[in-house]
N, C-alpha and C positions, 0 to 999 in steps of 0.2 A: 408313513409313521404318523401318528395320532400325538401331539403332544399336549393338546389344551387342559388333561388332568394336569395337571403339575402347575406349582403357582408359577406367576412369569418371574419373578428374580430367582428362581431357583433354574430355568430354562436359561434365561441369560449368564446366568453362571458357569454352569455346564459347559457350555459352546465357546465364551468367551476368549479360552486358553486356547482353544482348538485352533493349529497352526495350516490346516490342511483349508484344502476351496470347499465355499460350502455356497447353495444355493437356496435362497427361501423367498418365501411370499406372506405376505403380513399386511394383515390389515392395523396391524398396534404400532400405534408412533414410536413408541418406548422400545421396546425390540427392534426397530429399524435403525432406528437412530445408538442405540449400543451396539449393534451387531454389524452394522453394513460399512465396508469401506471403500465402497464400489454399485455403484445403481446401475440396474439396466431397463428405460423403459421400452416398451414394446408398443410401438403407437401403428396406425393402417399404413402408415409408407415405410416402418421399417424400423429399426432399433435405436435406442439414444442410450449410449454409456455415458453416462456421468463420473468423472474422479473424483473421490470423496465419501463421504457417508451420507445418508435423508438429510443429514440439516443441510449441507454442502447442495442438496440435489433443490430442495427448497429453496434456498437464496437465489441457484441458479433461476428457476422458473415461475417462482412465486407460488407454487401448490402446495397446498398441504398432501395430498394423497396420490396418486396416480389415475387415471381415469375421470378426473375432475373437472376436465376443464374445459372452457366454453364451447358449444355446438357441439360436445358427444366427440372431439377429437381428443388425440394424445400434443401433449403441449410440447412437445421434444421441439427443442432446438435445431438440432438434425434430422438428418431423412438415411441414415445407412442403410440397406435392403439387405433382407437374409435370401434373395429370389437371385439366383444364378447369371 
C-alpha cells in the first residue's frame, strides 16, 4: 500500500485508534514516535525488541534512526536469532 499522497497527520490519525497489530517501516520520526509502541530492530546477529515506542528505543541506544550506527552494524543491545 502506497501511503505518502496523504499529508502525514492525516496518516497518523487514521491508524492511531486502530486497536489491531500493525506493522510499519518509516523513515519519519514523527510517525514512529506517534505510532510505535513496540520497536523491533533487525540487526546481522538477529532481532532487538525494544518495549516502548522510538523515543523509548532512542534513550535506550542513543540512535536517532535505525541502521546508523558505528561500523555499518545494528546497535541492538541483544543478539536474539530468527536462525532455528
Amino acid at each position: 500500500m502506497l501511503l505518502f499522497p496523504f499529508p502525514k497527520a492525516m496518516l497518523v490519525a487514521a491508524v492511531a485508534d486502530f486497536e489491531g497489530t500493525m506493522l510499519f517501516v518509516s523513515h519519519d520520526r514523527h510517525v514512529l514516535g506517534a505510532l510505535s509502541n513496540r520497536v523491533l530492530e533487525l540487526t546481522p546477529e538477529g532481532v532487538c525488541p525494544y518495549g516502548g515506542g522510538y523515543s523509548e528505543y532512542v534513550a535506550r541506544t542513543g540512535q536517532e534512526a535505525p541502521g546508523l550506527h558505528p561500523g555499518g552494524r545494528g546497535g541492538g543491545l541483544c543478539g536474539l536469532s530468527l536462525k532455528p
